[in-house]
DRENTORKE-747655 format. One record per residue (C-alpha): x, y, z. Coordinates in nm, 4 decimals, decimal comma. Each point is the difference from the previous one (the first is absolute). Layout:
# residues N
+----------+----------+----------+
|       px |       py |       pz |
+----------+----------+----------+
|        X |        Y |        Z |
...
+----------+----------+----------+
***
This chain:
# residues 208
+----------+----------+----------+
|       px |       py |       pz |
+----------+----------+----------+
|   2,1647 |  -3,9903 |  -3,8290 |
|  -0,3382 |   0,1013 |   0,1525 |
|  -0,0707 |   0,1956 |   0,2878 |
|  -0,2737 |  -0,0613 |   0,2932 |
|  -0,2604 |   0,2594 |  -0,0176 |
|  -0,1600 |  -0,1305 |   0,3097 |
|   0,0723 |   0,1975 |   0,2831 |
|   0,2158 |  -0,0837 |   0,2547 |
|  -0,0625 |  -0,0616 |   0,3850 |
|   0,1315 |   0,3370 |   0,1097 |
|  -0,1482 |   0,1762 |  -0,2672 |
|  -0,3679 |  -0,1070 |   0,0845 |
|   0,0689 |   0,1259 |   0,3382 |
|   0,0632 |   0,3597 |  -0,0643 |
|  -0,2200 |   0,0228 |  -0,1780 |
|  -0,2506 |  -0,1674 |   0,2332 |
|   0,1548 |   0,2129 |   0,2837 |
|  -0,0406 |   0,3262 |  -0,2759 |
|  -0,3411 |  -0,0430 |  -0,0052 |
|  -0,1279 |  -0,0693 |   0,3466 |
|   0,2597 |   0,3514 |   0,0955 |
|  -0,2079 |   0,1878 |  -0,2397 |
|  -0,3511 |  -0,1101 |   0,1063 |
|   0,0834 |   0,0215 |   0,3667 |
|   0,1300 |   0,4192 |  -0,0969 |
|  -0,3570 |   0,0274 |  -0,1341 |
|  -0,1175 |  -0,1137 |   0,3007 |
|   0,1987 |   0,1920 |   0,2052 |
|  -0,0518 |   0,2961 |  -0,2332 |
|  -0,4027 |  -0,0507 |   0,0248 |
|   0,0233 |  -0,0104 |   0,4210 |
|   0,2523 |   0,2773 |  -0,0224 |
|  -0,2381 |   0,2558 |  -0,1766 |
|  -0,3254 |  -0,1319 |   0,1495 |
|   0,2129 |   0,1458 |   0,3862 |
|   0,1628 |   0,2969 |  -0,1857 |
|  -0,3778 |   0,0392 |  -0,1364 |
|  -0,1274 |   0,0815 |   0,3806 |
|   0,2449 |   0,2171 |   0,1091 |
|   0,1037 |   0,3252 |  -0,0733 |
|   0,3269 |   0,0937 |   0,1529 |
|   0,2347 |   0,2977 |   0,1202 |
|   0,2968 |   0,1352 |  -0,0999 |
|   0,1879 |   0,2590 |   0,1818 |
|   0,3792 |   0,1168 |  -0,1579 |
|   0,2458 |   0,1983 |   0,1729 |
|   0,1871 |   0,2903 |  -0,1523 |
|   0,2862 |  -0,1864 |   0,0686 |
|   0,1835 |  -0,2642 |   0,2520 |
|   0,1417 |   0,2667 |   0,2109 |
|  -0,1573 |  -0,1185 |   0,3634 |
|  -0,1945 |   0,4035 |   0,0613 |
|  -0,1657 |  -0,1029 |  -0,3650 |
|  -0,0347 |  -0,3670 |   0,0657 |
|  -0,2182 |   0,1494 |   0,3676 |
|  -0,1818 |   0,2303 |  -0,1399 |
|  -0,1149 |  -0,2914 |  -0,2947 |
|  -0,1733 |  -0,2091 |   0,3485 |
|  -0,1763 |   0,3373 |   0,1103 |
|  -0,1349 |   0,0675 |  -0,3295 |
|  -0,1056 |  -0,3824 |  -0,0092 |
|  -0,2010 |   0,0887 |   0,2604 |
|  -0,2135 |   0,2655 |  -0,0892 |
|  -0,1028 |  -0,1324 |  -0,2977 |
|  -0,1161 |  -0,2620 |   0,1780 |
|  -0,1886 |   0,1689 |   0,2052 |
|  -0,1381 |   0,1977 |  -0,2992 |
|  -0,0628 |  -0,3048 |  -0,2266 |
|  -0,1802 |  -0,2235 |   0,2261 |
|  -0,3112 |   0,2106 |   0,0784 |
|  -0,0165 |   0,0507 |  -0,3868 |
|   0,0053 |  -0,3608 |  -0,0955 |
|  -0,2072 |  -0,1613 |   0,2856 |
|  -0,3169 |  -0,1730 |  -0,0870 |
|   0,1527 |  -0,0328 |  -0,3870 |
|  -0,0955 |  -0,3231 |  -0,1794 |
|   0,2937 |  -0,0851 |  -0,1509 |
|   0,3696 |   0,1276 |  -0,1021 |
|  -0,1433 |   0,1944 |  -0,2840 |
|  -0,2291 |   0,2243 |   0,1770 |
|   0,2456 |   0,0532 |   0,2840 |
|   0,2484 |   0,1108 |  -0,2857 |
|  -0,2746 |   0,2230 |  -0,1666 |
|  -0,1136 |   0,1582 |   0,3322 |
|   0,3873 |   0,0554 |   0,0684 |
|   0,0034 |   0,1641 |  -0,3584 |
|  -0,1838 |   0,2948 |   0,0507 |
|   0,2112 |   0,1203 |   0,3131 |
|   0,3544 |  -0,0556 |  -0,1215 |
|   0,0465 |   0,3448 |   0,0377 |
|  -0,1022 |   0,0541 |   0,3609 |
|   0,2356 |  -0,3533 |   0,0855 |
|   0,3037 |   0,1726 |  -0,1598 |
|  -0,0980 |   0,3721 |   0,2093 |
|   0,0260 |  -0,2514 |   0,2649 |
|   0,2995 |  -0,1188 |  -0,0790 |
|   0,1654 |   0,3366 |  -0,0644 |
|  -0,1451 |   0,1006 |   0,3126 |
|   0,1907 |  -0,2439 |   0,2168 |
|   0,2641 |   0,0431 |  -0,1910 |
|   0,0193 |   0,3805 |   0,0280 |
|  -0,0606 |  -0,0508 |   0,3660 |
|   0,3375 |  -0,2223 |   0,0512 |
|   0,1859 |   0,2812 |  -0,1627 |
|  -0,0014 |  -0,1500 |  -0,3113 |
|  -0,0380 |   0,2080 |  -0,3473 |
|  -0,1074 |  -0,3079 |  -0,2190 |
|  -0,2513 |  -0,0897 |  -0,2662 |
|  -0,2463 |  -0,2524 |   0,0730 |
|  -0,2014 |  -0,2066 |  -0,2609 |
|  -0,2394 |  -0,2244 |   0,0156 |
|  -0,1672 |  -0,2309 |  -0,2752 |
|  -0,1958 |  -0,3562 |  -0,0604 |
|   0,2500 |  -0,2246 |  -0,2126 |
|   0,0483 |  -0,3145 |  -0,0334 |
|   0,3469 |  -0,1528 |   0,0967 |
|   0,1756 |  -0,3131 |   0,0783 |
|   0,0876 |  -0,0571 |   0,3573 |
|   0,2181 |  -0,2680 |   0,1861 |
|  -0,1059 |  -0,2731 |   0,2306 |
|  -0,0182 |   0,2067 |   0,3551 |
|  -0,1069 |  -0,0778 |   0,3147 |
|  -0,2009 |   0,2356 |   0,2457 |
|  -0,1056 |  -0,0888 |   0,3732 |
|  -0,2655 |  -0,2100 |   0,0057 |
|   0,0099 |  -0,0865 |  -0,3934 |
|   0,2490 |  -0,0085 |  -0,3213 |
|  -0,1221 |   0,0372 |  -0,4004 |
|   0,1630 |  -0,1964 |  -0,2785 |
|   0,1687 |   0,1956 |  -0,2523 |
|  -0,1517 |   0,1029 |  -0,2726 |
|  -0,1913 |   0,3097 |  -0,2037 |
|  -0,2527 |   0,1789 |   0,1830 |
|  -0,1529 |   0,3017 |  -0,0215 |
|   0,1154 |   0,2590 |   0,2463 |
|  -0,0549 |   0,3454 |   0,1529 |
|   0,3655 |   0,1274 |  -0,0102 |
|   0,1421 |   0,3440 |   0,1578 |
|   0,3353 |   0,1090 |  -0,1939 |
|   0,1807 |   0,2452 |   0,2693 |
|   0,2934 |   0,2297 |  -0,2062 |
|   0,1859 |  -0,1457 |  -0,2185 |
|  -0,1169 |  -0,3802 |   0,1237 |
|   0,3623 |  -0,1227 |   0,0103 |
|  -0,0542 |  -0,1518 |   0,3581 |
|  -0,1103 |  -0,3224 |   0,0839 |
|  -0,3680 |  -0,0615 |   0,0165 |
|  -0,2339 |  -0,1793 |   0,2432 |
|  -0,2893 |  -0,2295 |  -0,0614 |
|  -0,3769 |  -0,0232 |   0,1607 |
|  -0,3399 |  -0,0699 |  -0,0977 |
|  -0,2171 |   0,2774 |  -0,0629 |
|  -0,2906 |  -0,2395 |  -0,0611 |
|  -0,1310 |  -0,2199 |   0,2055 |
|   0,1650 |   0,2549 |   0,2867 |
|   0,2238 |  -0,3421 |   0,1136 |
|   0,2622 |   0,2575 |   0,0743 |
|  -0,1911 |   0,1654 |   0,2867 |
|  -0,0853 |  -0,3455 |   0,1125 |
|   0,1668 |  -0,0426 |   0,3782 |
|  -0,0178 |  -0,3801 |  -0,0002 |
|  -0,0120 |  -0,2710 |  -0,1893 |
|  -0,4143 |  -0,0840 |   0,0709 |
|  -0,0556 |   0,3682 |  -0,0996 |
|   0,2161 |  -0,0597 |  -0,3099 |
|  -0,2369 |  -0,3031 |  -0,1088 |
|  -0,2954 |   0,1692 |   0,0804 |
|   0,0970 |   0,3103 |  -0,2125 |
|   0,1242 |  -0,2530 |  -0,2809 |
|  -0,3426 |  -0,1681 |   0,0120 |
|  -0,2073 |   0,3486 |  -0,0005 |
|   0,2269 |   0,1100 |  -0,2572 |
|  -0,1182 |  -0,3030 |  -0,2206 |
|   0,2398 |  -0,2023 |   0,0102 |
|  -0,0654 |  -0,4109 |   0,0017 |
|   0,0327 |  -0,1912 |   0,2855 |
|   0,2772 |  -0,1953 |  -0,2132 |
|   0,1930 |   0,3417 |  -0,0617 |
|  -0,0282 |   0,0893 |   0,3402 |
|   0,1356 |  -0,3023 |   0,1048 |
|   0,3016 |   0,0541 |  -0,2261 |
|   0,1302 |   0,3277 |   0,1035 |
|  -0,0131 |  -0,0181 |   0,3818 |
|   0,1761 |  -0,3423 |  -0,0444 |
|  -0,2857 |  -0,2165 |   0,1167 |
|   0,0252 |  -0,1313 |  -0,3291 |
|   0,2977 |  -0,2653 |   0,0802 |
|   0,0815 |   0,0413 |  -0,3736 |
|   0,0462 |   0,3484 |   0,0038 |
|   0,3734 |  -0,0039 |   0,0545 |
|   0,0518 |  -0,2481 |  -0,3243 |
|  -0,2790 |   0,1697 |  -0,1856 |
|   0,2080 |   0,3616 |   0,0247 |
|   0,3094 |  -0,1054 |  -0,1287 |
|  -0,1760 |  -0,2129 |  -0,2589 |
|  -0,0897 |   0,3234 |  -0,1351 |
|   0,2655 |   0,1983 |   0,0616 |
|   0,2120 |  -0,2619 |  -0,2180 |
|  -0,3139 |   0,0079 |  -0,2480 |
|   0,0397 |   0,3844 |  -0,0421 |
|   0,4106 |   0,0133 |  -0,0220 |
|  -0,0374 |  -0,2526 |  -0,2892 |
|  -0,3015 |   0,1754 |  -0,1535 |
|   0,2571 |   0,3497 |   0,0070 |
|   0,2581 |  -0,2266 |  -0,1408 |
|  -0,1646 |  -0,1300 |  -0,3150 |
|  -0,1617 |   0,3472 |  -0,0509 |
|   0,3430 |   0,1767 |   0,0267 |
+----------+----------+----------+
***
């Protein structure tokens, strides 16, 4: 008795719907890295989740903010913010340590350019897809503490409204288009996020 070797219905369209899933993740892949490409984040981790550590974390945030953004302004692009950043990662972690010691607090502080996978998040005035990026991060102690999330580069997180947030974006050289998609004047920008949320949690999957 012989069998049909011609594929059935069903079978045509997975593998139809296989193939337009895995050029629309290179898509999303390409747009993902040409954003993560433009920014250069921040990365601030408490000693811990008690509520004194989880404070202190915010204050630190702060300062190094105020320390970073002088250094970085008028840079190009992500990579010369990062290598201007570089050569004073000792004098951000004495700052650190120096708020820190003046909270009462006898911690390490340690700060380093890495690059790291972060989480969809939203910020006022803006959100970022998730995905890797390069990032300034400060580990405080033992780093056991939840962390918080900025941009370091553009400065969108010293923006105070959403117009200053574009016009930092744009200066920061960003496109109009990418712009667009993180303060959510993009109308796709909602879809486009989980799109690649779900992109990255099956990329992880296969991998693992």
């Amino acid at each position: 008795m012989r069998h049909s070797t011609r594929a059935r219905p069903w079978e045509i369209a997975l593998a139809v719907g296989l193939v337009l899933a895995v050029t629309a993740g290179q898509l999303l892949d390409r747009e993902a890295a040409a954003l993560s490409g433009r920014v250069l984040r921040l990365h601030v981790v408490a000693h811990t989740d008690d509520p004194a550590d989880q404070a202190v974390k915010l204050k630190v945030r702060d300062r190094v903010l105020a320390c970073a953004a002088p250094l970085v302004t008028g840079a190009a692009d992500p990579a010369e913010a990062a290598a201007r950043l570089r050569g004073h990662l000792p004098a951000l972690e004495a700052e650190a340590r120096a708020v820190l010691r003046a909270e009462g607090f006898d911690l390490p502080a340690r700060a380093e350019l890495t690059e790291m996978f972060f989480p969809t998040k939203t910020y006022p005035g803006f959100a970022l897809p998730a995905g890797s990026y390069d990032a300034l991060r400060i580990t405080l102690g033992d780093g056991g503490g939840q962390n918080w999330w900025c941009v370091v580069f553009p400065p969108l997180c010293l923006a105070a409204s959403g117009e200053t947030v574009t016009q930092a974006a744009l200066t920061g050289g960003l496109t109009p288009a990418q712009t667009d998609l993180i303060t959510g004047r993009d109308e796709s920008c909602v879809f486009k996020f989980k799109c690649l949320e779900w992109w990255a949690a099956c990329r992880a999957f296969f991998s693992d």
